[in-house]
C-alpha positions as CSV (number, residue, x, y, z in Angstrom):
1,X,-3.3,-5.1,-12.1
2,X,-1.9,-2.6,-9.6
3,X,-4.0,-0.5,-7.2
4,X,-4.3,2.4,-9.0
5,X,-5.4,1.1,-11.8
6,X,-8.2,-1.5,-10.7
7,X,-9.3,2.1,-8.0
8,X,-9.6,4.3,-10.9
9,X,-11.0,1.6,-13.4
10,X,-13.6,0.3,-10.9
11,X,-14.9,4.5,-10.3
12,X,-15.5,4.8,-13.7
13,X,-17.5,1.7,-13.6
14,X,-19.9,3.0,-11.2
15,X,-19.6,6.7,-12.4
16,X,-21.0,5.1,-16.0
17,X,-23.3,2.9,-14.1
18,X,-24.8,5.6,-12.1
19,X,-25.0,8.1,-15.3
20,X,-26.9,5.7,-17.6
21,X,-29.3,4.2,-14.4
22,X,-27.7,0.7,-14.6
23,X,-26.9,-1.8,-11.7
24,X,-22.8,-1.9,-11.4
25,X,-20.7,-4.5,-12.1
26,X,-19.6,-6.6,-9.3
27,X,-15.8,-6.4,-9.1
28,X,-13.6,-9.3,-7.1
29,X,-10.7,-8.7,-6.1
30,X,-8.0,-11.8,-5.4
31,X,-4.7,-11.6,-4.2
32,X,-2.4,-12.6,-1.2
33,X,-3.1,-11.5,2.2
34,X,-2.8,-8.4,3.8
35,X,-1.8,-6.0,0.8
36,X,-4.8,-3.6,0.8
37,X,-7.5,-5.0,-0.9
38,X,-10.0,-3.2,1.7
39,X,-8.0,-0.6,1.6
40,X,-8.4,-0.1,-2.0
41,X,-12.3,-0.4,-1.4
42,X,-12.0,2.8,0.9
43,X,-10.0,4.7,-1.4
44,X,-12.7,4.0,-3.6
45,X,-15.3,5.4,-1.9
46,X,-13.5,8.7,-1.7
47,X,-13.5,9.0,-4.7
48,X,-17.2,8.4,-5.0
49,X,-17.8,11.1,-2.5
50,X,-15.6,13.8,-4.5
51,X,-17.8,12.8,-7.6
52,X,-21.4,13.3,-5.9
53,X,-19.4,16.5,-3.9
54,X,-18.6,18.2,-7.2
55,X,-22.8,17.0,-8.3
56,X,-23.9,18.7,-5.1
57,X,-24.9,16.0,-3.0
58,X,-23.0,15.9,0.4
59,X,-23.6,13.1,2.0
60,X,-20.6,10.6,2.5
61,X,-20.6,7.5,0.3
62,X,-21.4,3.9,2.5
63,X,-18.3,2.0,2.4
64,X,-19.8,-1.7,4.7
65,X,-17.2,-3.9,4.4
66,X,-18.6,-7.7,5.9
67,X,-15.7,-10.2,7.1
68,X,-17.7,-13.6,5.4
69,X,-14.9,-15.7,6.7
70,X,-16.6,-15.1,10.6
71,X,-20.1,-14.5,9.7
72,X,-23.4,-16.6,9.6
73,X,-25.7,-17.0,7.1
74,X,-28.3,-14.6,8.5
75,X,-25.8,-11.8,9.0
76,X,-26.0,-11.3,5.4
77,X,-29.7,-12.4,4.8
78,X,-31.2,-11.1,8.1
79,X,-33.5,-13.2,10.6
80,X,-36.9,-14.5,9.4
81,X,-40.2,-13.6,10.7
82,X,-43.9,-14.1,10.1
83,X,-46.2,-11.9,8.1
84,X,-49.4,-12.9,8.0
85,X,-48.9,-16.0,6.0
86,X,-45.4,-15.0,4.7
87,X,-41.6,-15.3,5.9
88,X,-40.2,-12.3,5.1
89,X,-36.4,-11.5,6.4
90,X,-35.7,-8.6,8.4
91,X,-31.8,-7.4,7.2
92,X,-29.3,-6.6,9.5
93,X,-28.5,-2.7,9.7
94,X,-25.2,-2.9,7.2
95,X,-27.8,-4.2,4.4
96,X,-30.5,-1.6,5.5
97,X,-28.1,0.4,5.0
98,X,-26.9,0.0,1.3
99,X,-30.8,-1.0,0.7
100,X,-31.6,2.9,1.1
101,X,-32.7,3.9,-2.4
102,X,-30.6,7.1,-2.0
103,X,-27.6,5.5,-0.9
104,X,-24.9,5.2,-2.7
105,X,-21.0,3.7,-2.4
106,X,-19.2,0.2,-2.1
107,X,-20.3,-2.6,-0.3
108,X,-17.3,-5.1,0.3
109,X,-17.7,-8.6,1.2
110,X,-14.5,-9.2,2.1
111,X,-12.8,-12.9,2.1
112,X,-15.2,-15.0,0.4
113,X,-13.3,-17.8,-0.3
114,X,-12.6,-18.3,3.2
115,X,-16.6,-18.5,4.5
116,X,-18.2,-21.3,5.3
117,X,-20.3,-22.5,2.2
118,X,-23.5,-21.3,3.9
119,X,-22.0,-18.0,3.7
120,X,-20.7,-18.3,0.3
121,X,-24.7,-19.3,-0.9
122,X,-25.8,-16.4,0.8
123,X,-23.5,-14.0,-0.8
124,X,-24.0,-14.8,-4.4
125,X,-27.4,-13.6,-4.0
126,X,-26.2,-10.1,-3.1
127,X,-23.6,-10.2,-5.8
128,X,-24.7,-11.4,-8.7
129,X,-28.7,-10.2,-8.0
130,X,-28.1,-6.9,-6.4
131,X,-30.5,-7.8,-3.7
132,X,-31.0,-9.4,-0.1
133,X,-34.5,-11.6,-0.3
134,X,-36.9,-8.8,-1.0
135,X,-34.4,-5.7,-0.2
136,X,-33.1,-4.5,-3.7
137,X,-29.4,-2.9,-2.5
138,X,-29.4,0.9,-4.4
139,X,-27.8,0.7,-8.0
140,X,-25.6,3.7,-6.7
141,X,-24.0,0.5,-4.4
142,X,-21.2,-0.9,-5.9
143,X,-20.6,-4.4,-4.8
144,X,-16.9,-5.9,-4.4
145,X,-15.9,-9.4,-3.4
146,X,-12.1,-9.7,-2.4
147,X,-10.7,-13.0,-1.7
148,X,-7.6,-14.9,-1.7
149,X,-6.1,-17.2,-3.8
150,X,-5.4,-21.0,-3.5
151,X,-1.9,-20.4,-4.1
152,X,-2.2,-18.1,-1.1
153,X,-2.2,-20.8,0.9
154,X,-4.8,-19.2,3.3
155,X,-7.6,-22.0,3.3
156,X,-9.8,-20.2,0.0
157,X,-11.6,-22.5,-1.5
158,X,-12.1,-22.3,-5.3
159,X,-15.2,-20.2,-6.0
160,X,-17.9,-21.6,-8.2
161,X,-18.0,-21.5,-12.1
162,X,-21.0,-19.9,-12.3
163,X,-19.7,-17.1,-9.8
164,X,-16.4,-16.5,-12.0
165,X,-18.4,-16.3,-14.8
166,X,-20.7,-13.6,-13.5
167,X,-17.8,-11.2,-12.1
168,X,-15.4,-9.3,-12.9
169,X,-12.2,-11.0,-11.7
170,X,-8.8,-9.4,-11.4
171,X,-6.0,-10.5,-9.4
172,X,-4.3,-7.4,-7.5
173,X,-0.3,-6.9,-7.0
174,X,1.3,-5.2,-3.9
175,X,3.4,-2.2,-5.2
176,X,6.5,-1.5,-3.1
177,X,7.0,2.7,-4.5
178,X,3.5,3.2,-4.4
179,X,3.1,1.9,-0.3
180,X,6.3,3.7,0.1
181,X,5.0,7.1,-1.5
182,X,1.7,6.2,1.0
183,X,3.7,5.4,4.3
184,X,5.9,8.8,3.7
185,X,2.5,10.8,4.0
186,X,1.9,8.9,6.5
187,X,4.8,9.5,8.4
188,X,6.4,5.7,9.0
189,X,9.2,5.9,10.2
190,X,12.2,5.7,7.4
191,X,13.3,2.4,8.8
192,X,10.8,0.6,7.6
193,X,10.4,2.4,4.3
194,X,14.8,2.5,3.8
195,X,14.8,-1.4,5.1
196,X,12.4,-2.5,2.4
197,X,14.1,-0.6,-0.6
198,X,17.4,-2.5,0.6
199,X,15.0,-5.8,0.6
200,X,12.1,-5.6,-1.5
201,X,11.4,-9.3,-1.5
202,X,9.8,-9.4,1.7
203,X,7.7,-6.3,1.5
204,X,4.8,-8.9,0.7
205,X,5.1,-12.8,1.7
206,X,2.4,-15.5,1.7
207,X,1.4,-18.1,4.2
208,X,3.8,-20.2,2.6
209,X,6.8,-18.3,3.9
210,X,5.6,-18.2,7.4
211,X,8.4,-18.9,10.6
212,X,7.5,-21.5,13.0
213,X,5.0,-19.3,14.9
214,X,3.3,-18.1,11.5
215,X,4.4,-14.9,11.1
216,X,5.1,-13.5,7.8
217,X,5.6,-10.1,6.8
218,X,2.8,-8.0,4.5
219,X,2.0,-4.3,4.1
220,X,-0.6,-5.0,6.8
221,X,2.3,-6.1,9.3
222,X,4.7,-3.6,8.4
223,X,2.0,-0.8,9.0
224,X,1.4,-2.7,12.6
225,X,5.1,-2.8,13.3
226,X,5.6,1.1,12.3
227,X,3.0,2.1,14.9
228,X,4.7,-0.4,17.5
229,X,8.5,1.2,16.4
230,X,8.3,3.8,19.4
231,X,7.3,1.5,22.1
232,X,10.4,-1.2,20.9
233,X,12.4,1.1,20.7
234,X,11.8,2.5,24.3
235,X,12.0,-1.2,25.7
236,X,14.6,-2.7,23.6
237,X,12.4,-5.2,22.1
238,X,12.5,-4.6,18.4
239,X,13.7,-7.7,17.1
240,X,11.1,-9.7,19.1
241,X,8.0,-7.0,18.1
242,X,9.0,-7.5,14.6
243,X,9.5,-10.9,14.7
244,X,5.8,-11.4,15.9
245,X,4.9,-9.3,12.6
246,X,7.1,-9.8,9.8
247,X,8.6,-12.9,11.2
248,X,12.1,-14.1,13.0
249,X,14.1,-14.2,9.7
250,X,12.8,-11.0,8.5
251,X,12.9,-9.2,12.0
252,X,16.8,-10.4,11.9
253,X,17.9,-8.7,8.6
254,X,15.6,-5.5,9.7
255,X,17.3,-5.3,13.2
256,X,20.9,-5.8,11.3
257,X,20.2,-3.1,8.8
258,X,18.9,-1.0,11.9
259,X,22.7,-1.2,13.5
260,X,23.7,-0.4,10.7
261,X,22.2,2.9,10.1
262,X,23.3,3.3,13.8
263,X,26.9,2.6,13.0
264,X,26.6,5.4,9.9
265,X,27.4,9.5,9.9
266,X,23.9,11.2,10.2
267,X,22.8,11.7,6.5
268,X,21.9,15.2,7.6
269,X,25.2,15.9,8.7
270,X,26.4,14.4,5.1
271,X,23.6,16.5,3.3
272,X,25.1,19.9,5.0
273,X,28.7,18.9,4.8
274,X,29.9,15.5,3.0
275,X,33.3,16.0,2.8
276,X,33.7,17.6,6.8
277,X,31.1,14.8,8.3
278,X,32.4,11.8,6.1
279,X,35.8,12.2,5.3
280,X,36.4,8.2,5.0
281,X,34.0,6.8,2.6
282,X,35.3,3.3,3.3
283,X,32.6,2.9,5.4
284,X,30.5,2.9,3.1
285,X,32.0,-0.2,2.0
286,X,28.6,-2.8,2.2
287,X,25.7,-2.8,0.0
288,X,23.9,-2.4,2.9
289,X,25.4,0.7,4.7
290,X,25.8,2.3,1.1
291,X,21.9,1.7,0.5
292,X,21.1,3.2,4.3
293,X,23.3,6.4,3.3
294,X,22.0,7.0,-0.1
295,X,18.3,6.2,1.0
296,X,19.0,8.3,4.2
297,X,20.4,11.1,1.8
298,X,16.7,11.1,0.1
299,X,15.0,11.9,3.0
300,X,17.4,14.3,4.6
301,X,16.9,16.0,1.4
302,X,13.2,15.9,1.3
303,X,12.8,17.4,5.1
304,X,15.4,20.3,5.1
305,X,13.5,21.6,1.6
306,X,10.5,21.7,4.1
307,X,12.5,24.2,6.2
308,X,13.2,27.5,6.3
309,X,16.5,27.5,5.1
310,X,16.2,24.7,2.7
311,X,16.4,26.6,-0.5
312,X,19.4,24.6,-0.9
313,X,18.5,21.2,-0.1
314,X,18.3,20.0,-3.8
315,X,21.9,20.7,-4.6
316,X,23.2,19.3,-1.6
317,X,21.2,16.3,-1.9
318,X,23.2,16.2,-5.5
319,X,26.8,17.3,-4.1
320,X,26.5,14.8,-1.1
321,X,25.2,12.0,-3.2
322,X,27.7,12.4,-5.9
323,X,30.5,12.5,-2.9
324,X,29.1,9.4,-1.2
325,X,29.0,7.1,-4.7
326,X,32.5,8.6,-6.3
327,X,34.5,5.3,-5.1
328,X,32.9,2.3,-6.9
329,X,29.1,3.5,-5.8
330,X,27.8,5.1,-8.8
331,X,25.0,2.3,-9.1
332,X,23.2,3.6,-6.0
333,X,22.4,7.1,-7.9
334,X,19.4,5.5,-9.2
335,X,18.3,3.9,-5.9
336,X,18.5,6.9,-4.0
337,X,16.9,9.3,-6.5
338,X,13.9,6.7,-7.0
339,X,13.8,7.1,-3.0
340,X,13.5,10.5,-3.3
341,X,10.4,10.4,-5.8
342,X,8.5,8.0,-4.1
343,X,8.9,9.5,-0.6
344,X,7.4,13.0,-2.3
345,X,10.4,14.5,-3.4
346,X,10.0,17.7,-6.0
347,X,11.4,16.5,-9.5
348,X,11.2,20.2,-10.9
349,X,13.2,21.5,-7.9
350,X,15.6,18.2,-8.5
351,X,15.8,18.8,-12.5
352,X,16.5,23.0,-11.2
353,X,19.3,21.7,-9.1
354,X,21.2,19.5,-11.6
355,X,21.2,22.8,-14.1
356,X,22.7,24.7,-10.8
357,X,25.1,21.7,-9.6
358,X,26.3,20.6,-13.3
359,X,29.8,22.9,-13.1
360,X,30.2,20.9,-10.0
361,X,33.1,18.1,-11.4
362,X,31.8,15.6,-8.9
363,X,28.3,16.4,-9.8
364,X,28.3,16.2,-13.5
365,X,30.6,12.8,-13.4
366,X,27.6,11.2,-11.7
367,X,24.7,12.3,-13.6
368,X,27.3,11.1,-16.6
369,X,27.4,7.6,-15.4
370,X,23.7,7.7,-14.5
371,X,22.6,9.0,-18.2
372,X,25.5,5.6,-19.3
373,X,23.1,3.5,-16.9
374,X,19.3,4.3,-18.3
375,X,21.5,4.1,-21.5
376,X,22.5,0.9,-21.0
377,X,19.2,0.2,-19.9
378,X,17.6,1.0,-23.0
């Protein structure tokens, strides 16, 4: 199941759960390392707040998230102590916490089939009970396990039959356009986002495809390398920074592709002017420089509308892009123009645009062979 769908699906869960006063069902979450699982716990909690907002309640939904694969025991059950003739446990503060009969949100335990078994023991309590010894955790508290898988190859264990049986299990996919649609909010730099449409394989690896010093490349990693881009650029050092995050063969192909979109016009000067800024397409003779122009086109596109006098960016994204593809490129259009929607890109002002562009010969031969493509397709 993708992201969206397990967020949205697990909120109305606890939406239905709070509104009828039952305890919510424990979600877990399985799937290779490093593609947002936590994330999609936090994203999840917003959306919790925005519902108690809109109720009138505005306090911020609890989002604890426990790493079981470097805890103890009693960070989840607390320390004993003596009462009178009784042991009771005294929780730490992130159960305390979710404990408060007021409270509401998610409470993650994150990696579980990593922990120790004495973690594991102490954790199916808490998510199969909805309590901690004699602390009952708020039924406004989601609880969510994430894990991952054997086939991961990241040392999980198989988690008990009687666990599986008493969760919800759903294994979670990375999705290349929606991180790509994420990171352009973001702001990541287009390398990384224009690198990974010419690549999409190794957007998400596994343990299994690690190099010799166990880097492999994840959403995780290629966040970590876009915040590092600056500084290796500054010192020369990007192959070796991304090597230590996405790994050497990746970080070999990404620093290729990078001379390449060196080696290329400016898209923004193609945008404005194709004809003036590229008058020899036969550059553009290599998937990859073809894929760094067209993806590059996308972009330009998308930041000159944001300007002042970008009223005209639409149809020169169109005119520049038919240009660029007129000599044995047409199969690109689609590329670039799925660039453009999942970096944020207006499709009403991009449908307008074709209804300005479509006298334009060059124009109206493209979205000809584009309309043969999806026909094709179909």
């Amino acid at each position: 199941m993708n992201f969206d769908k397990i967020t949205q699906q697990m909120f109305e869960s606890w939406k239905h759960a709070v509104e009828n006063d039952l305890i919510p069902q424990t979600y877990c979450l399985l799937g290779a390392p490093g593609i947002g699982k936590t994330s999609a716990c936090r994203d999840l909690a917003r959306l919790m707040t925005e519902y108690m907002s809109a109720l009138g309640n505005q306090t911020t939904a609890v989002c604890e998230v426990r790493d079981l694969s470097s805890s103890l025991p009693e960070d989840l059950g607390g320390l004993p102590y003596r009462e009178g003739d009784v042991t009771r446990y005294a929780p730490p503060t992130m159960i305390r916490k979710v404990c408060d009969a007021n409270a509401y949100g998610v409470l993650v335990l994150d990696d579980l089939p990593a922990a120790p078994t004495a973690v594991q023991v102490a954790s199916r309590q808490i998510s199969l009970e909805h309590r901690v010894h004699d602390h009952e955790i708020s039924r406004k508290v989601m609880i969510i396990v994430t894990g991952n898988r054997r086939e991961d190859k990241s040392a999980a264990s198989t988690l008990p039959a009687h666990f599986r049986n008493s969760v919800m299990l759903v294994t979670v996919e990375p999705e290349l356009k929606r991180w790509e649609s994420w990171a352009h909010e973001k702001g990541v730099d287009q390398l990384i986002t224009q690198f990974l449409t010419f690549r999409p394989a190794h957007f998400s690896r596994t343990p299994a495809d690690a190099d010799q010093q166990g880097a492999f490349a994840t959403p995780r990693t290629w966040m970590m390398l876009a915040n590092l881009l600056p500084v290796a650029r500054k010192l020369d050092t990007l192959r070796e920074t991304a090597a230590g995050l996405v790994g050497d063969g990746v970080a070999t192909e990404l620093v290729a592709f990078e001379l390449v979109r060196s080696q290329l016009v400016a898209p923004e000067k193609v945008l404005a002017n194709p004809e003036t800024a590229l008058p020899d397409r036969s550059i553009l003779n290599s998937p990859d420089r073809m894929l760094a122009m067209v993806a590059g086109l996308a972009d330009a596109c998308i930041h000159k509308a944001k300007q002042k006098d970008g009223g005209k960016a639409h149809v020169q994204y169109l005119r520049a892009l038919a240009y660029v593809t007129e000599t044995g490129g047409r199969e690109y259009v689609a590329t670039s123009i799925a660039t453009f929607l999942s970096h944020k890109g207006s499709f009403p002002k991009l449908k307008d645009a074709v209804m300005e562009a479509k006298a334009d010969p060059r124009v109206a031969g493209m979205m000809s062979a584009l309309a043969a493509c999806f026909k094709s397709d179909a």
